[in-house]
C-alpha positions, 0 to 999 in steps of 0.5 A, a space after each residue: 161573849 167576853 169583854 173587860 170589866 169596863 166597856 168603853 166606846 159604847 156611847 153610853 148604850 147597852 150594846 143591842 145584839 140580835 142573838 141571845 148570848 152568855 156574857 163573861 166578864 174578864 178579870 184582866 185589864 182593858 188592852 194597852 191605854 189608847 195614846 192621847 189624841 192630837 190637841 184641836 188645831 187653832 183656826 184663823 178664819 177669813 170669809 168674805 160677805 158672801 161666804 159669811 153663812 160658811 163660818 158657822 162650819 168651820 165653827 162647829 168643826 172647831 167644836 167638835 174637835 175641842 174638849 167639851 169644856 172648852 171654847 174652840 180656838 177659832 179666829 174669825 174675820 173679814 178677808 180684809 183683816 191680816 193673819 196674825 203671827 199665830 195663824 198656823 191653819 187658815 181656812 178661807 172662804 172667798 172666791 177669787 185670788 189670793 191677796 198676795 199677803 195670804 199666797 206669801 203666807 202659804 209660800 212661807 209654810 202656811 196651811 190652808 185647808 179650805 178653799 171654795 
């Protein structure tokens, strides 16, 4: 088997195959690097009372989407709190109809990913 001087996307594990095999090491460099992944979407979420145990979700969604050494952009409120001039993704967590704010919001180009 040939692989480069540096194994990567191993997930820190000694690889485990199931038939014996010789191992060479090649001497070129790894592929063309892997482009820069897209920074995490900053979420505005509103929730109502019921639907407030959802959010813990969407939190570690936002978690996992973050670099590790950073605090996930995630706004949460109340579905009685306004979008902010910022909101570019909402999640929404209510039943019922939009409040006509938040319909104007996504006529206007908003996005809005969750629904229940």
């Amino acid at each position: 088997m040939v692989v480069p001087p540096l194994l990567e996307d191993a997930d820190a594990e000694r690889p485990r195959l199931t038939r014996p095999v010789t191992w060479r090491v090649s001497d070129q460099a790894a592929a063309a690097e892997q482009p820069m992944p897209a920074a995490a979407p900053a979420l505005t979420v509103r929730h109502s009372a019921e639907a407030r145990d959802s959010v813990r979700y969407v939190s570690a969604a936002a978690s996992a989407w973050s670099p590790p050494d950073a605090e996930p952009a995630l706004d949460v409120a109340a579905v009685d709190q306004p979008l902010g001039p910022e909101t570019r993704h909402l999640v929404w967590l209510a039943t019922g109809p939009l409040p006509e704010a938040v319909a104007d919001w996504i006529e206007d180009g908003g996005r809005r990913p969750l629904v229940p």
